[in-house]
C-alpha positions, 0 to 999 in steps of 0.5 A: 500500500505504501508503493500505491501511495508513493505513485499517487504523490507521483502522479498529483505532482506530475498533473501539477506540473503540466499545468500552466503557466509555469508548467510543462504540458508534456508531463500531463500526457504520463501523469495519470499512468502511476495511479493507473499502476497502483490502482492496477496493482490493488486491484490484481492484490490480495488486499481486503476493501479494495474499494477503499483503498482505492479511493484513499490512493486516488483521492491523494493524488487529486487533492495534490493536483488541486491544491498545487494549482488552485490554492490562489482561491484563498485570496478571494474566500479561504473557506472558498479555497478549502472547499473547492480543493476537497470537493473537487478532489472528491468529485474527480476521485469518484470518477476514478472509484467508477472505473476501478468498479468497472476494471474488476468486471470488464477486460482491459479492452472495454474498461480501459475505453471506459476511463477516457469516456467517464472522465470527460463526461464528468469534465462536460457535467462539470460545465453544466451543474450548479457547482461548476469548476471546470478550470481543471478540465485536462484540455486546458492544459495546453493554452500556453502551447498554442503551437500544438492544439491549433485543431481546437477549432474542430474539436475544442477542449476535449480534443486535447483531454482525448488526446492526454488519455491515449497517451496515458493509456498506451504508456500504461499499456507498456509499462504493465506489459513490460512489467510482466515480460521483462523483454526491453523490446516491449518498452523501446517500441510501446515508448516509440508508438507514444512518442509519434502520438504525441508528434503527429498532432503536434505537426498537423497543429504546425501545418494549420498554424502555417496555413492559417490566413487571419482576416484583413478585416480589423477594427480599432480597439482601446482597452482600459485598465483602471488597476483599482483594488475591489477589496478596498477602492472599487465600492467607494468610487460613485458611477459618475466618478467613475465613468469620469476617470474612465474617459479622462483614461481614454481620451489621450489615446483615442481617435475618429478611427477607434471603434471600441473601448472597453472597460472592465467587469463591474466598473460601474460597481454602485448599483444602477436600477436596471431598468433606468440606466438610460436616464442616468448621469453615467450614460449621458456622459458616456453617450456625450462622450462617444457622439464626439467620435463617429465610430465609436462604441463603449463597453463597460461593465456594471453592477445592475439590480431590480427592486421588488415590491411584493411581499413573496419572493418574485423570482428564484433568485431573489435576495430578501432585505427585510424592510427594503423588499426583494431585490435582483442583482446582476453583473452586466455589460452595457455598450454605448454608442450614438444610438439612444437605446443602451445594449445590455448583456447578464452574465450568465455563467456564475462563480460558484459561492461568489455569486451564486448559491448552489442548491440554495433551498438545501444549502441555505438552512445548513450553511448560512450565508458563508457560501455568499459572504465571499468575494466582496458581494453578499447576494445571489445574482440573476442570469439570462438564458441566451447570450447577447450580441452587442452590434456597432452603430453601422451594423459591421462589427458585433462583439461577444461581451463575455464576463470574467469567468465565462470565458473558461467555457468553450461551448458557451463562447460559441453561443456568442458567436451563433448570434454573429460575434466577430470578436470577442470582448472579455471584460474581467476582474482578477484582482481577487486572486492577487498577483498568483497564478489565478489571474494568468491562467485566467488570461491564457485560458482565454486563448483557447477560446480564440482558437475554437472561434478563429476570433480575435479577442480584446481582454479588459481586466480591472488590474490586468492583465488586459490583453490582445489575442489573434485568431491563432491564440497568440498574445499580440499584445499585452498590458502588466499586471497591477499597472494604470493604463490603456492598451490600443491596437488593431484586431481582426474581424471575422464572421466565418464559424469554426466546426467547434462553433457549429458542433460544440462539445461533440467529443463529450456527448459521444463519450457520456454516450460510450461512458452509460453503455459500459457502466450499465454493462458492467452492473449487468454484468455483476447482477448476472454473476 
């Protein structure tokens, strides 16, 4: 037992280590192989409870792999940070526990298909529930070597998660087959058929890189990064002051040919009533501001709420403030430009915790509040079901107003781009994390996105980094870390939709389906014995 456990170390540190930014993907494609083996070598053991044992020597290595990775949450929420390492770690050694219940009923020839297929069927179950935290999801791994996954567009993340378990899968392969021959032959070519599965990817990655031919079409982009701290800055500042430090930032670097500005997420913090944003001080001056330049849209973000005045909660995600009534809170984007009407967008995709409260009727009466005293908000916010396109005043552009934490979702990202996006807008704030590698992450995850889409992206983030993506995923420019300033440049526009974009998380459906007729099986089977 204590071999399995050395391997489970091994094998959390090495997933650990592939991740980026600092990481070295390589590592991800042999770094589920030594819990294989030990889980392998339980399995094929004496030893009583199994089960159990393999539970405990999984859940070692994914504790590992989540802690060394995401432990950055703790600046945002400790209690956050705890949680979302242990449960996790739980959920994904789960996972493992179903293929060591399936290994013990199947041969290796079914049960070794099973793995990939449950994995990402947990990976896309992870993408939809209530506690989502897809930020592990193994296709991530790759997002600071664009050179190899310029494929992407045909198969998004998941591409990349298939291609990290065959090659797992086959050194496991050879190394239990190795193990039991002794015969060096066995591992030299079992080595040399890993190797070229890893290579040839990799040169058709280069061969569409080398191919690919951006659009000429560009639009003129300023981006804004204010570099204010929410924890104790942002909530003090009045909408009107801050829309005036917005434009006195803008000014000096715009001209009559910008197309945008962006400023970033929940820059208008103080709450705005919905539903009277067009009669505010804050949208006058930013429309008197833009009529000045012929071309010019504004994007910003702010923090928008809708009072109630009846006495039962009015909708699900409803806060109760005693006397004041009910009130809805949403994390928006708004774009201004010289038409009257203000285009809004909700952010539909919630930080767990943060801004929403899952499984809230059975949560609320154990926990409390402790799951939204995080972050500096204390309420549920509300969403809206389809994404929004924010189109130019001329009809020629239209950006996707993704909002900090959607854009780590690919199939998401393309329901901005199905509505006509030809670019995409990310207005964040990172500032939660620190200086850790939660916010780098965030941004290199977002290059993922530009691949899926074949989209330019323009990245605004409150203290960076704010950023310029090409269609290849390449980071053309960039603006620090905990600095003032703005970024300007020229991105590409485009209106052609990728395979992604048109089939989505395909490789995922075809493995839940894989994942149910294995697992069924392999209880049928049980049952039948």
């Amino acid at each position: 037992m204590k071999k399995s456990i050395l391997l489970a170390i091994l094998s959390g540190l090495l997933l650990a280590l592939a991740w980026p930014t600092y990481g070295v993907p390589l590592l991800a494609f042999i770094g589920f192989v030594p819990l294989l083996l030990a889980e392998k070598s339980i399995r094929e053991s004496q030893l009583k409870r199994k089960g159990a044992k393999v539970f405990f020597t999984a859940y070692i290595t994914f504790i590992i792999w989540n802690s060394i990775t995401t432990w950055w949450i703790w600046y945002s929420t400790p209690f956050g940070m705890f949680f979302a390492l242990a449960v996790n770690s739980l959920l994904m050694t789960i996972v493992f526990s179903l293929y060591h219940f399936v290994a013990k009923r199947l041969p290796a020839k079914i049960h070794l298909i099973f793995l990939p297929a449950i994995w990402m069927a947990f990976e896309k179950f992870h993408l939809n529930w209530d506690f989502s935290w897809p930020w592990l999801n193994l296709g991530n791994v790759f997002s600071e070597y664009t050179t190899w996954i310029q494929w992407y567009e045909y198969t998004g993340v998941f591409g990349g998660a298939l291609w990290i378990w065959i090659i797992n899968i086959g050194v496991f392969k050879t190394v239990s087959h190795y193990k039991q021959e002794k015969n060096r032959t066995i591992l030299t070519k079992g080595i040399a058929k890993n190797v070229l599965l890893i290579a040839i990817p990799i040169i058709l990655s280069l061969f569409l890189l080398y191919n690919y031919e951006e659009s000429s079409k560009t639009a003129e982009v300023t981006l804004l990064q204010p570099n204010i701290d929410p924890y104790s800055q942002k909530y003090d500042i009045s909408n009107l002051q801050m829309t005036q430090n917005l434009i006195a930032m803008a000014k000096p670097v715009i001209s009559t040919k910008t197309n945008y500005v962006i400023a970033p997420e929940t820059a208008l913090a103080k709450g705005s009533p919905i539903d009277r944003f067009d009669d505010s001080s804050e949208k006058m001056m930013l429309q008197k501001f833009v009529r000045d330049y012929p071309n010019m849209q504004f994007i910003t973000g702010v923090d928008f709420y809708r009072h109630y005045t009846e006495q039962k909660q009015p909708s699900a995600t409803a806060n109760y403030y005693g006397p004041n009534g009910w009130f809805d809170f949403y994390n928006a984007a708004v774009q201004v430009n010289k038409n009257s009407v203000t285009e809004k967008y909700i952010k539909s995709k919630l930080v767990v915790g943060v801004e929403n409260f899952p499984f809230k009727s059975f949560l609320e009466p154990l926990l409390g509040d402790v799951m939204l005293d995080l972050g500096g908000t204390v309420a549920m916010r509300a969403t809206q079901k389809e994404r929004s396109v924010f189109t130019s005043s001329d009809g020629s552009l239209k950006a996707a107003p993704i909002i900090c934490y959607e854009s780590i979702y690919g199939e998401f990202v393309t329901g901005y781009v199905e509505k006509g996006a030809n670019f995409l807008a990310i207005i964040t704030n990172d500032a939660w994390w620190d200086n850790t590698q939660g916010h780098k992450q965030h941004l290199s995850y977002a290059r993922l996105r530009a691949i899926e889409t074949r989209k330019s992206v323009a990245r605004s983030a409150n203290t960076g980094i704010s950023a310029f993506i090409n269609e290849k995923g390449e980071l053309t420019k960039t603006l620090a870390y905990n600095e003032k300033g703005t970024l300007s440049g020229a991105i590409t526009i485009n209106n052609k939709k990728t395979f992604y974009v048109k089939y989505g998380d395909f490789i995922a459906r075809i493995a839940v389906l894989f994942a149910g007729m294995i697992l069924l099986y392999a209880i049928a089977r049980k049952k039948g014995s």
